[in-house]
C-alpha positions as CSV (number, residue, x, y, z in Angstrom):
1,X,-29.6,44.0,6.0
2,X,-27.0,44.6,3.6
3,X,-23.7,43.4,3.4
4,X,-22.5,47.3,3.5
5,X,-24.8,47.5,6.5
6,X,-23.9,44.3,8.3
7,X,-20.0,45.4,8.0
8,X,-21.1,49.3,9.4
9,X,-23.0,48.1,11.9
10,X,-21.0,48.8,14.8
11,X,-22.2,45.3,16.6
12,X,-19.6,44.0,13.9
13,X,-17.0,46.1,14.9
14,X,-14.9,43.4,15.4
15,X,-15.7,41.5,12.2
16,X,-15.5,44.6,10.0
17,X,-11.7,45.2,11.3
18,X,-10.7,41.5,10.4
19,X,-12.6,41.2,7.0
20,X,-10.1,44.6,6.0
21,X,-7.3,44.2,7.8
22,X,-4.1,43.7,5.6
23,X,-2.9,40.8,7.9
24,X,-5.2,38.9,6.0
25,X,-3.5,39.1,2.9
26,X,-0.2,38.8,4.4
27,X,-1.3,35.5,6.0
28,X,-2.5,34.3,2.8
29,X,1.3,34.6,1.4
30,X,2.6,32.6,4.2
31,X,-0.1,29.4,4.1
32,X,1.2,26.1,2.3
33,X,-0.7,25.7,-1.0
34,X,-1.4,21.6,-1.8
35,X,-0.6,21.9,-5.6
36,X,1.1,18.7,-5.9
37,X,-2.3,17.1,-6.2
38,X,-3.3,18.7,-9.2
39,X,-0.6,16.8,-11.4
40,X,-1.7,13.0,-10.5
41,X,-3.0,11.3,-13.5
42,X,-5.2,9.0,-11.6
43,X,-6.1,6.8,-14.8
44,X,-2.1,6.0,-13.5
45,X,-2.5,5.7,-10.3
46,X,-5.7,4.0,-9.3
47,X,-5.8,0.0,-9.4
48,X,-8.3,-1.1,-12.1
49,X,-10.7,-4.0,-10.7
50,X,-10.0,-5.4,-14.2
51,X,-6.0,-5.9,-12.8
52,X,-6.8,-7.8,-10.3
53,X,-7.5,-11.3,-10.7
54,X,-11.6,-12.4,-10.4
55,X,-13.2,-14.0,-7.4
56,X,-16.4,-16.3,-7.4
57,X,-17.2,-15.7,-3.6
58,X,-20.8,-15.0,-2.7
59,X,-21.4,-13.6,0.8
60,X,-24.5,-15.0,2.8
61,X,-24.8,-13.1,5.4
62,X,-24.0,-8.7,5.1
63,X,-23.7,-7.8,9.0
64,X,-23.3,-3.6,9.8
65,X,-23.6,-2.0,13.0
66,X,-24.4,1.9,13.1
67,X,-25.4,3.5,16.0
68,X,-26.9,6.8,16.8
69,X,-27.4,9.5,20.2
70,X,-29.3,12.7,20.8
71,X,-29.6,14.0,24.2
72,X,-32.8,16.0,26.4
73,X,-33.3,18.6,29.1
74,X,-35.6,16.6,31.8
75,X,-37.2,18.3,35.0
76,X,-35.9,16.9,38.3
77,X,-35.3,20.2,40.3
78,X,-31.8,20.8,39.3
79,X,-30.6,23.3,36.4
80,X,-29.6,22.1,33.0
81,X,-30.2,18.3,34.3
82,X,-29.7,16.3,30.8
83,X,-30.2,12.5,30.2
84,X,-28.7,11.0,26.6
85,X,-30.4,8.2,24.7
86,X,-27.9,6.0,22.8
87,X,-29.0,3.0,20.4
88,X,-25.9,1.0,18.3
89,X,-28.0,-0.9,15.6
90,X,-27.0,-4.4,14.1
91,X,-28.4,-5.6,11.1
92,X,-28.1,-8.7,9.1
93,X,-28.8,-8.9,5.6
94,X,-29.4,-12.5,4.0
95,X,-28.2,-12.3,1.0
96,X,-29.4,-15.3,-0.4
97,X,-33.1,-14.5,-0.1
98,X,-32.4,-11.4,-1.3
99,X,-30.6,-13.3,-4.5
100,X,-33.9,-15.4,-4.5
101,X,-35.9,-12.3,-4.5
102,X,-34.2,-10.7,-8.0
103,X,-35.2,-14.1,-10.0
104,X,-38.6,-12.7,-9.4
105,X,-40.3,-10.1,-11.9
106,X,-42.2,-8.8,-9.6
107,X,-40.5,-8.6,-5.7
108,X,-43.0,-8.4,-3.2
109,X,-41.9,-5.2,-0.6
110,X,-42.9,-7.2,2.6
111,X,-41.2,-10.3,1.6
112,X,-38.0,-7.8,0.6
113,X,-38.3,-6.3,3.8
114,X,-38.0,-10.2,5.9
115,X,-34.5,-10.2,4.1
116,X,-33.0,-8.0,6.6
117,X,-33.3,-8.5,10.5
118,X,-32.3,-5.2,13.1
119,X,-31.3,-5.5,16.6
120,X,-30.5,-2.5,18.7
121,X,-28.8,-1.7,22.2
122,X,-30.5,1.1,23.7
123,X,-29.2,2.9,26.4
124,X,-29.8,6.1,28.8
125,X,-27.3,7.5,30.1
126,X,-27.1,10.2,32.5
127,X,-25.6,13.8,32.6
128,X,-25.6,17.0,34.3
129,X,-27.5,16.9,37.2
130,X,-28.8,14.1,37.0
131,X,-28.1,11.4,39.8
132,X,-29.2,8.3,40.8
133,X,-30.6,6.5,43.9
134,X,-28.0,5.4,45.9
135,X,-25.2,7.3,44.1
136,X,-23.4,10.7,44.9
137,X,-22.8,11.8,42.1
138,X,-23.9,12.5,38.4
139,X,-20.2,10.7,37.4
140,X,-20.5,7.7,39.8
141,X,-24.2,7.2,38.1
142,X,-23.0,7.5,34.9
143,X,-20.0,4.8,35.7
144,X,-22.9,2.3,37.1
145,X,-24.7,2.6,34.0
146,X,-22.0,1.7,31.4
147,X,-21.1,-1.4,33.8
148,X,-24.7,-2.4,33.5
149,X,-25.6,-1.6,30.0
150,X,-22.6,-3.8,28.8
151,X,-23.8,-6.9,31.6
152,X,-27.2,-6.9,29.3
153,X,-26.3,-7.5,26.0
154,X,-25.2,-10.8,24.2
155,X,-26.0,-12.2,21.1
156,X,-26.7,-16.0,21.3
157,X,-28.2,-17.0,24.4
158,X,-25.4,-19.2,25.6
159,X,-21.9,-16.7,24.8
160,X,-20.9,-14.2,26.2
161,X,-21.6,-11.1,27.0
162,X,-20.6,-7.7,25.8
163,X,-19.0,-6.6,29.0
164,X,-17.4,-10.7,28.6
165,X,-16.1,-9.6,25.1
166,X,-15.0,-5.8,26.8
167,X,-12.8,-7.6,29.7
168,X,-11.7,-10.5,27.8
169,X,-9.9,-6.6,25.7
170,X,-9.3,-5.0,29.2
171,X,-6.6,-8.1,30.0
172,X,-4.4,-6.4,28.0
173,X,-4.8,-3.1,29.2
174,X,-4.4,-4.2,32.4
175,X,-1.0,-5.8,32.2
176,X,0.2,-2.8,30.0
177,X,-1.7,0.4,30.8
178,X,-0.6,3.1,32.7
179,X,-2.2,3.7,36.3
180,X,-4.6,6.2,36.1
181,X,-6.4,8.1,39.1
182,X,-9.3,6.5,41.1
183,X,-12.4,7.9,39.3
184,X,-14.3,9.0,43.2
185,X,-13.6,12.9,43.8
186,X,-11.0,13.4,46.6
187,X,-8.9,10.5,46.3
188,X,-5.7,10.4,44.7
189,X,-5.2,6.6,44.4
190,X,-4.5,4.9,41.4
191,X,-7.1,3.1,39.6
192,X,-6.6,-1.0,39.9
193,X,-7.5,-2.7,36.4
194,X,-9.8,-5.8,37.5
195,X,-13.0,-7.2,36.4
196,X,-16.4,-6.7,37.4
197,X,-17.1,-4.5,40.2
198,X,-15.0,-4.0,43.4
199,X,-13.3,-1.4,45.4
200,X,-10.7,1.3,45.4
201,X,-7.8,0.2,48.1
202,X,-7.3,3.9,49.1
203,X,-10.6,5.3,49.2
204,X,-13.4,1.8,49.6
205,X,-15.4,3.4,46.6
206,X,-16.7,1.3,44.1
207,X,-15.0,0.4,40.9
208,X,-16.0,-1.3,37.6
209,X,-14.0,-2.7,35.0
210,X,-15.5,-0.2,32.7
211,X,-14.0,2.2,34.4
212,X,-10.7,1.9,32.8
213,X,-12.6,3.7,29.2
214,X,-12.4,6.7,31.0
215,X,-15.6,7.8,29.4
216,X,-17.1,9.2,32.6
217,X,-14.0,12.3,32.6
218,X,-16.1,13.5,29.3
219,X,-19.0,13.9,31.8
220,X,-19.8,18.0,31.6
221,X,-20.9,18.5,35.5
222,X,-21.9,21.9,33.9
223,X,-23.7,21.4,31.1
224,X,-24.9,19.4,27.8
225,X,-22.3,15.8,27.7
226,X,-22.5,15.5,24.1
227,X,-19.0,14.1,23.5
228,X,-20.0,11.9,26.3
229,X,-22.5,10.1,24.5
230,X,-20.7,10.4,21.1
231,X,-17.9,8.6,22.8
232,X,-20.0,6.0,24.4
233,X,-21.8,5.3,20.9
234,X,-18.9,4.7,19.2
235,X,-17.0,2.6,21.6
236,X,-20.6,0.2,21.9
237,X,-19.7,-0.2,17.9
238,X,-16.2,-1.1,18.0
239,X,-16.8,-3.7,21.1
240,X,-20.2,-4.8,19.4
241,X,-17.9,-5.4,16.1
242,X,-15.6,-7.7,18.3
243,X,-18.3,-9.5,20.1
244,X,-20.2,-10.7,17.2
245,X,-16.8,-12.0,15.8
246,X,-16.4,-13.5,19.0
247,X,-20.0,-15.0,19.6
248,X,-19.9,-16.6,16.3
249,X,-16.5,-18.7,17.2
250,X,-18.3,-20.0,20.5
251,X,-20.9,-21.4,18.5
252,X,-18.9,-24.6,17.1
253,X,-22.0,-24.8,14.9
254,X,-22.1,-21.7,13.2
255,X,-18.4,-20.9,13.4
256,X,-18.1,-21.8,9.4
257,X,-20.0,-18.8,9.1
258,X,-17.4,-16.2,9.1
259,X,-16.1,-17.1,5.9
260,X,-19.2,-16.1,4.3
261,X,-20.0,-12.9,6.3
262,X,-19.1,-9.2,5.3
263,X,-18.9,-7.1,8.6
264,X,-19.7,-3.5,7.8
265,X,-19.1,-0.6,10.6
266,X,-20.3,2.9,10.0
267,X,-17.0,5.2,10.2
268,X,-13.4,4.6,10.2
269,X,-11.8,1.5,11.7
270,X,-10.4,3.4,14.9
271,X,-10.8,4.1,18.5
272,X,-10.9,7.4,19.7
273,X,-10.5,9.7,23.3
274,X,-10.0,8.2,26.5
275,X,-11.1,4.5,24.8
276,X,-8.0,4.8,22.1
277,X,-6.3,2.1,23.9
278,X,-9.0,-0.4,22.6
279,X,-7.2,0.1,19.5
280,X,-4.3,-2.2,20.5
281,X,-6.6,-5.2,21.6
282,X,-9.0,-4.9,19.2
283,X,-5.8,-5.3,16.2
284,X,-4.8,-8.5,18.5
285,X,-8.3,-10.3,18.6
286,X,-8.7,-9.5,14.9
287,X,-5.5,-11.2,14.3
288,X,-6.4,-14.4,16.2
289,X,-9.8,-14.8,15.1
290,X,-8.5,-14.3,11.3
291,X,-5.7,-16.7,11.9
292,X,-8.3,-19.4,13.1
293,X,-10.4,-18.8,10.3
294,X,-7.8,-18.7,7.7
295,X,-6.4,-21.6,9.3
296,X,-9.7,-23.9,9.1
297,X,-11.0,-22.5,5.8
298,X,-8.4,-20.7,4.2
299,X,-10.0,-17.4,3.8
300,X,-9.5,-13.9,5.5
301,X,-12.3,-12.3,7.2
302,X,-14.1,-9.3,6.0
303,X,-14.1,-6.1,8.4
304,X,-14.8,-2.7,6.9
305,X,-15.4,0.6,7.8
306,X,-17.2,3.1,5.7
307,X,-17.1,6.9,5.9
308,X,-19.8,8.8,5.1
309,X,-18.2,12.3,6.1
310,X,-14.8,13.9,6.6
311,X,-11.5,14.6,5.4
312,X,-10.9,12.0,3.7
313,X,-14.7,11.9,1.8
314,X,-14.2,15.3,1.0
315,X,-10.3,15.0,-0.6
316,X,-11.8,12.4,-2.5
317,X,-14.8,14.3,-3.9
318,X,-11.9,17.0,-4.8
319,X,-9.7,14.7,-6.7
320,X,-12.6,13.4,-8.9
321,X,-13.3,17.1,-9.5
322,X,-11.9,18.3,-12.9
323,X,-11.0,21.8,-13.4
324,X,-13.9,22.4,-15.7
325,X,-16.2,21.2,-12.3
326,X,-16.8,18.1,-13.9
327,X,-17.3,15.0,-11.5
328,X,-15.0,12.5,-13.8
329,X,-11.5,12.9,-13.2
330,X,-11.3,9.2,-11.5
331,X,-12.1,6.2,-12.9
332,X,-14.8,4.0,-12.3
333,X,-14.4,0.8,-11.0
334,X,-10.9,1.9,-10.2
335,X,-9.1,1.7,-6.4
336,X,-6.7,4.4,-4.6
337,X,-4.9,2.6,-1.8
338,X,-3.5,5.1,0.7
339,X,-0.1,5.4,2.6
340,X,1.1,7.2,5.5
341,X,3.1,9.0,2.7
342,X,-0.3,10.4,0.6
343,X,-2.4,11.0,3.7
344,X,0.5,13.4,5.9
345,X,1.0,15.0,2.3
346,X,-2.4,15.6,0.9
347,X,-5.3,14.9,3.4
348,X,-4.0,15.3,7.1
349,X,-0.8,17.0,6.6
350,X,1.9,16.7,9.1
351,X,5.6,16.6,7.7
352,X,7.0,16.2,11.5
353,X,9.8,13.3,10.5
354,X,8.5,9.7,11.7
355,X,5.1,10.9,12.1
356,X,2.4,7.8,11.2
357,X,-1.0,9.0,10.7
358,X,-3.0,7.3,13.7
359,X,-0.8,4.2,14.4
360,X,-1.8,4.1,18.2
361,X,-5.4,4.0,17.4
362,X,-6.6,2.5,14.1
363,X,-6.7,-1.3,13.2
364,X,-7.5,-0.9,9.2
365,X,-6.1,0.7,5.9
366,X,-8.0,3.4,4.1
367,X,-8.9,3.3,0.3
368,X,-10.7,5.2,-1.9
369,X,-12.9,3.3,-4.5
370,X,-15.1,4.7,-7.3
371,X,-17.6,1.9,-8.6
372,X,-19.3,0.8,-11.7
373,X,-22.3,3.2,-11.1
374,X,-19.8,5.9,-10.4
375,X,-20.4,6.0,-6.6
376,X,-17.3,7.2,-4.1
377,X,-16.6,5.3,-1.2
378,X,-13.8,5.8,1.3
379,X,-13.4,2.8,3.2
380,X,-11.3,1.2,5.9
381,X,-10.2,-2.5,5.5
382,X,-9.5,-4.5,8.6
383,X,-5.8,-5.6,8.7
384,X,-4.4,-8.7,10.5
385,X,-0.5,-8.7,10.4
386,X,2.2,-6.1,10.4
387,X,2.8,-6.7,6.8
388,X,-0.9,-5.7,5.9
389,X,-0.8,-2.3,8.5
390,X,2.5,-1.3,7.5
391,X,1.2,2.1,5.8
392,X,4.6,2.8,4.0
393,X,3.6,0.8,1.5
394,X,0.3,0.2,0.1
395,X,0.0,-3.1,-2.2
396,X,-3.4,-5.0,-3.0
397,X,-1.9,-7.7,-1.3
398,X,-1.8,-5.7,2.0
399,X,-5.6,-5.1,1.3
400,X,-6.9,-8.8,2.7
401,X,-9.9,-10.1,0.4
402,X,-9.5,-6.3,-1.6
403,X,-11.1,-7.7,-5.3
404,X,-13.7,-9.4,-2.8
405,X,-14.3,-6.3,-2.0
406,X,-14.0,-4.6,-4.3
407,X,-16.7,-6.9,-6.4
408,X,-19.2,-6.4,-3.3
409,X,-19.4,-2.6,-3.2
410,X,-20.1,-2.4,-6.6
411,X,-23.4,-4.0,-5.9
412,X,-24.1,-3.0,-2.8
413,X,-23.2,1.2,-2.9
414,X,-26.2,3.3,-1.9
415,X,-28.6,5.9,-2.9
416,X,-30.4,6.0,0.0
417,X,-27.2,7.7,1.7
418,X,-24.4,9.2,0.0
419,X,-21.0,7.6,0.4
420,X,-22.6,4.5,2.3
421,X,-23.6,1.2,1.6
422,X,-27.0,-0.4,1.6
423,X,-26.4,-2.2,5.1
424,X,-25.4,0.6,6.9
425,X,-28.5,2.4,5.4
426,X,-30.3,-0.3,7.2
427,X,-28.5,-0.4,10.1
428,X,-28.5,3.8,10.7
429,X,-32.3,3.9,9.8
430,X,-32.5,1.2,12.6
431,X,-30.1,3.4,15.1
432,X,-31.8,6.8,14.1
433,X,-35.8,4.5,14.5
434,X,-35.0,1.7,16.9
435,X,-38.1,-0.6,16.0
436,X,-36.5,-3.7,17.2
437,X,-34.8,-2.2,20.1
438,X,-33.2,-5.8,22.5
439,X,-34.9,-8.0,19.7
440,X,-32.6,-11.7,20.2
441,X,-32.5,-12.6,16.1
442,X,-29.5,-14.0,15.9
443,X,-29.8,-17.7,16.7
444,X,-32.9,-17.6,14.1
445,X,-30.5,-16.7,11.5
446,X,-27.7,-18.5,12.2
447,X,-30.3,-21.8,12.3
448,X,-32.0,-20.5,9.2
449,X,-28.4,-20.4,7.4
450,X,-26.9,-23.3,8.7
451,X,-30.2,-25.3,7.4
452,X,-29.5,-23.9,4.0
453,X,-26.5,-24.2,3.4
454,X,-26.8,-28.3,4.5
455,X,-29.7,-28.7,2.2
456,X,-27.2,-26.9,-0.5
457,X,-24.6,-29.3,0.5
């Protein structure tokens, strides 16, 4: 069909009024126009890696959790009934077989393949129409199922568990949160914030701790629950983030570790829908666990996020962008360290006085970083003081470990995936394919480390 014929067709009708209506062009007049932009020299304004003063450090261990959903129609008698399947993937990388590896002329695949070692949590969780034995609901099923999937999860055999790690958060929450409604239909009590299961004062219907991430209200009783399980995903990779910090301290053993681990999570460093209040815990564990292990070894941790999609990945891809369509209008090996300021102005925009671009629910500080091989990367840096999150300002020294960095995504940027890094290559192949899925690896690594490093010492 022709574009003449698609806009005569009277199907259209609508459409063909809108395309030619003068209000268009009237709108057009009235729309904010970002010129601004055009008139950074960024050769100015970036932070050259060769400014900033050179770092030795080798990681051992690269760590990056991805995760991934999709969702399917099954047959139990009842229209539309949908079940999601949900795996958050955790790889480790060991970096110094890898480092082993490149002496060689020749590296063997299979023995390049042993350098990195998946985990998964995989999870069904049910939708519309679809309710358990013993239940009443599709909601109440769906509420017993996140309790449980968190109870079976941990990473050494003698830590806690995720669902420890999750209530260990929920102790804030529960002295500051405000009281939200019992989650059983018909009763209008307010929800009490406790731990493990128990039951509703007003109504005797059982409660769970996880009930306080509100992620059953995004449950569709109506059809496809797709936020639901994008919601669930997510949150799993924030608490899994926190609970392998966490695991690692109660190991006295392998607690030296952290120093010498990059943590990489796919996306930006930030909690969002009804689990936005994780935000605010999550910055306060980060701060502890940091403090202890700046305190003992005198080195910040590294937490990033990496975006592979987005606002932010596609201002940056429009900044490099010279007017002749060329890809080189940012440096290489050059940083762009974003405040509140840039982001309300040029990316997000908001101008509504006082306004701080997600200060409820973020726990890191965006840059943008070009490397050596010409690769963009937006990435999110974990912050552990209100100095460091204070996005007014944006100094390297507010970026903790940011030449570390810095150094280590310019050998570790991917072509597998654009705007990633090779971990979370590893760790989304392993979420999209889980080959490993409830595979216990990390007590073998941490021994395998630990040995090394002694026979190094």
């Amino acid at each position: 069909m022709s574009d003449n014929n698609f806009l005569n067709g009277k199907s259209y009708e609508p459409l063909r009024r809108l395309l030619s209506d003068s209000k268009i062009s009237e709108l057009q007049t009235q729309i904010r126009v970002n010129k601004d932009i055009e008139d950074i020299n960024w050769d100015e304004k970036a932070i050259k890696l060769s400014e900033l003063e050179k770092s030795s450090w080798q990681p051992k261990l690269l760590i990056a959790v991805d995760g991934d959903y999709s969702k399917s129609i099954i047959q139990n008698g009842f229209p539309g009934a949908e079940i999601g399947y949900i795996t958050v993937s955790t790889v480790v990388i060991l970096l110094e077989k890898v480092r082993e590896l490149e002496k060689q002329q020749f590296i063997d695949p299979k023995k390049f393949r042993e350098t990195e070692e998946p985990t998964s949590i995989d999870s069904l969780f049910v939708g519309c129409n679809v309710v358990l034995e013993g239940e009443d609901s599709a909601k109440s099923s769906m509420r017993k199922i996140l309790f449980d999937e968190l109870k079976k999860f941990r990473i050494f055999n003698n830590t806690e568990t995720l669902l420890d790690t999750y209530e260990y958060l929920l102790q804030e929450r529960a002295t500051n949160g405000r009281a939200t409604k019992c989650p059983h239909d018909n009763c209008e009590g307010d929800y009490e914030f406790n731990v493990g299961e128990y039951h509703c004062k007003a109504c005797n219907g059982k409660l769970y701790s996880t009930d306080a991430l509100r992620l059953h209200e995004l449950l569709n009783s109506s059809g496809t629950s797709g936020e639901m399980y994008g919601q669930i995903k997510e949150t799993f990779k924030k608490l899994q983030l926190i609970h392998l910090l966490r695991s690692f301290e109660q190991q006295p053993k392998y607690f030296p570790l952290l120093r010498d681990i990059a943590f990489f999570v796919e996306g930006t460093l930030a909690v969002f829908s009804t689990a936005s209040w994780l935000a605010k815990p999550i910055r306060a564990e980060l701060e502890r666990l940091n403090s202890r292990v700046n305190g003992e070894f005198g080195s910040n941790l590294i937490v990033l996020g990496i975006e592979r999609s987005g606002s932010f990945v596609n201002h940056f891809s429009t900044i490099d962008t010279m007017k002749n369509g060329s890809e080189h209008n940012f440096p290489n090996q050059s940083a762009f360290l974003l405040t509140n300021e840039y982001i309300k102005k040029h990316i997000v925009f908001n101008d509504t006085p006082g306004y701080v671009y997600l200060e409820d629910t973020s726990f890191g500080r965006k840059i943008f970083y070009k490397t050596k091989a010409g690769h963009k990367v937006v990435a999110s840096i974990a912050t552990y003081n209100n100095y460091q999150s204070n996005p007014e300002t944006a100094f390297p020294a507010q970026f903790p470990r940011l030449i570390d960095i810095l150094q280590l995504l310019d050998k570790l940027v991917s072509n597998r995936y654009e705007n990633s890094v090779t971990p979370l290559a590893s760790a989304h192949s392993e979420a999209a394919i889980p080959l490993n899925l409830g595979k216990s690896i990390f007590d073998k690594i941490a021994r395998e480390i630990r040995a090394n490093s002694t026979n190094n010492d």
